[in-house]
C-alpha positions in Angstrom: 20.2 -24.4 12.5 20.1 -21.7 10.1 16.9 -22.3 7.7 16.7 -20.7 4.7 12.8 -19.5 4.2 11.4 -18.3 1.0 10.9 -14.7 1.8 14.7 -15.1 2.6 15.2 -16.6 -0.7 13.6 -14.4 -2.8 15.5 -11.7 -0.8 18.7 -13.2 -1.6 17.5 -13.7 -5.3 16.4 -10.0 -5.5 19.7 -9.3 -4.2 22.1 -11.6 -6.6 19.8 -10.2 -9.7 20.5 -6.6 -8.8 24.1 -6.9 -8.4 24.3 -8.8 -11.4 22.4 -6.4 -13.6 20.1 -9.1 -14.9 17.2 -7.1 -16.3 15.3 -8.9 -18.4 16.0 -6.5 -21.1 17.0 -7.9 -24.6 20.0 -5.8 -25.9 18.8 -3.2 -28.9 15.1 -3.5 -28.0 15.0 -0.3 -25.6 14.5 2.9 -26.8 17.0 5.7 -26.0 15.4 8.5 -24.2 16.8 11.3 -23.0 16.6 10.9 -18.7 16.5 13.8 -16.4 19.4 14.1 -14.2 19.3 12.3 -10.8 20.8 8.9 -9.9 19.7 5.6 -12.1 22.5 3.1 -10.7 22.4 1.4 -7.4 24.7 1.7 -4.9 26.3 -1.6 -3.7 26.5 -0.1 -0.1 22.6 1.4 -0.6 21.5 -1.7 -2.2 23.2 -3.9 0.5 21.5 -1.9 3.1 18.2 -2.1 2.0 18.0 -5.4 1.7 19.3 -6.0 5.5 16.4 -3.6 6.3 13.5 -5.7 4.6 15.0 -8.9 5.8 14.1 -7.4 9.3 10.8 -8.0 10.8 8.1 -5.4 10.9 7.8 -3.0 13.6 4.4 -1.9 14.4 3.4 1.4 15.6 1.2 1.5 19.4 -0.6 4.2 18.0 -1.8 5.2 14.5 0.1 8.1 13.2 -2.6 9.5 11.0 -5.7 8.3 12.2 -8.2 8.8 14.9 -7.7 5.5 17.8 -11.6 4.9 17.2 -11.1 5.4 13.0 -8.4 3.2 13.4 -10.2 0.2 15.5 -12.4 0.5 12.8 -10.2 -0.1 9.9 -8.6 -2.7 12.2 -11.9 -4.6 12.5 -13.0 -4.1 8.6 -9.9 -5.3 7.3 -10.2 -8.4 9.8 -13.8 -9.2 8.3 -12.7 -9.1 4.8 -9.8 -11.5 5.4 -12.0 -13.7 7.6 -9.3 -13.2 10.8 -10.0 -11.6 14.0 -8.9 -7.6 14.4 -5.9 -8.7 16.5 -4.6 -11.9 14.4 -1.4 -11.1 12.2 -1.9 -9.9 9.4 -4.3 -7.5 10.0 -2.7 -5.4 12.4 -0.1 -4.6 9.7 -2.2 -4.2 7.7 -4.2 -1.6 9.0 -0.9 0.4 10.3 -0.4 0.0 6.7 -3.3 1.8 5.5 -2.5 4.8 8.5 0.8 5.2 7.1 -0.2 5.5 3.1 -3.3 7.7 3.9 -1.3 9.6 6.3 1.1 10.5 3.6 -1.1 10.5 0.5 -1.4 14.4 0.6 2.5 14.6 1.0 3.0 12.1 -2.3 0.0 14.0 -4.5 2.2 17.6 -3.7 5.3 15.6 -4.9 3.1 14.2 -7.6 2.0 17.7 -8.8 5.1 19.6 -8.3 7.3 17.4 -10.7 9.0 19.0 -13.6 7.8 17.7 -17.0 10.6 15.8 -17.6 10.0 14.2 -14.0 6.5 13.8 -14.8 7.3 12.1 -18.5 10.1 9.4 -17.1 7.0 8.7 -14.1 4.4 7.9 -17.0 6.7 6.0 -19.0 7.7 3.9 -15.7 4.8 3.6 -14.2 1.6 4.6 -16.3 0.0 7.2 -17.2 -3.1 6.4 -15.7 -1.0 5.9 -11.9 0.4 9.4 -12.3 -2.9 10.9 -13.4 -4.5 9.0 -10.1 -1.5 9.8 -7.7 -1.9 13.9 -9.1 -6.2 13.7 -8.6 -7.0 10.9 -5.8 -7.5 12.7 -2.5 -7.1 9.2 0.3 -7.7 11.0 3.5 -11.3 12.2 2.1 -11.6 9.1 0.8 -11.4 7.4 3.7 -12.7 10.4 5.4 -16.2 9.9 4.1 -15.9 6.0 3.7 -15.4 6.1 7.9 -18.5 8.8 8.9 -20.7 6.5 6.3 -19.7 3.3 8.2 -19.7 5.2 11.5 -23.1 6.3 10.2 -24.9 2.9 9.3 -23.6 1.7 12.9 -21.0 -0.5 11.3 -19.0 -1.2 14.3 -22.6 -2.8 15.8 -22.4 -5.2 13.1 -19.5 -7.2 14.0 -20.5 -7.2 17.6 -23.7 -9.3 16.5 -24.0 -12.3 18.2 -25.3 -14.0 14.3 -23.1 -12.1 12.4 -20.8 -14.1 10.6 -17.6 -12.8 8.3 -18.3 -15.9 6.1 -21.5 -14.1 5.4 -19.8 -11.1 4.3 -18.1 -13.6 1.4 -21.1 -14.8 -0.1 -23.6 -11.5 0.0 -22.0 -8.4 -2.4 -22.0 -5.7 -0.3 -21.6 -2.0 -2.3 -20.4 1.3 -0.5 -20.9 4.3 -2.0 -19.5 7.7 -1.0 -18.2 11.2 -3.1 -19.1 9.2 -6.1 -17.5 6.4 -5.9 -19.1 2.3 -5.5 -17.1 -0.2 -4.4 -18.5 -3.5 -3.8 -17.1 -6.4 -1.7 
């Protein structure tokens, strides 16, 4: 029996609504601008592919691509904690190759952030915000979670999930704040 499941679904929705052109847009209400040259209609074949490929399930690395096995582990078992799973249960695997592969390529997308041409850079803003261009151009991830990693490794973090009381539900109702190069976060 073939079941249909939401993610499919919305997949096939996603699909129908692109080949459609159903935008949302009310005719007369956009404003002309002039675009940089490039490629701003999709492809049937393109389109068609890349919908096969996210219909497929995820394949996850054995190793992390950016990070150190023992950094790794660690982000493995942090983001476990914060959604209240153990390191190994799905989601959190993914999620932490996840995290490997954007802070493995951060440095990669701030050079293609910065080396734009204005034009680039304008039709980026007016898409996406000024404000995610401006962090994509100034955020450095891999020092980020460079120093975020030697402060946990520091204050013996990995000890504290191996704590025979420790509980992640814990975690939930105490605010816990990290600070490091300037920044607080607090969970």
């Amino acid at each position: 029996m073939n079941e249909l499941t939401r993610r499919a679904w919305i997949l096939r929705l996603r699909g129908v609504a692109a080949l459609t052109g159903i935008s949302g847009l009310v005719p007369g209400d956009a404003k002309p601008t002039e675009l940089p040259p490039g490629l701003y209609k999709p492809s049937l074949d393109h389109l068609a592919h890349a919908i096969k490929a996210m219909a497929e399930p995820a394949v996850i690395p054995a190793a992390p691509e950016y990070f150190s096995s023992e950094d790794f582990e660690l982000i493995q078992t942090l983001t476990g904690i914060m959604l209240g799973q153990e390191s190994s249960t799905p989601p959190v695997p993914e999620i932490a190759a996840w995290i490997d592969l954007i802070v493995g390529q951060s440095a990669a997308v701030r050079m293609a952030a910065l080396a734009l041409s204005p034009a680039h850079r304008r039709l980026a803003a007016d898409h996406y915000g000024e404000e995610v261009v401006r962090e994509l151009e100034m955020e450095d991830l891999q020092a980020l979670c460079g120093g975020g990693l030697t402060a946990l490794k520091r204050e013996h973090f990995v000890a504290l999930d191996k704590a025979p009381s420790f509980h992640a539900s814990r975690l939930s109702r105490t605010p816990v704040t990290l600070s490091y190069t300037g920044s607080n976060v607090t969970f």
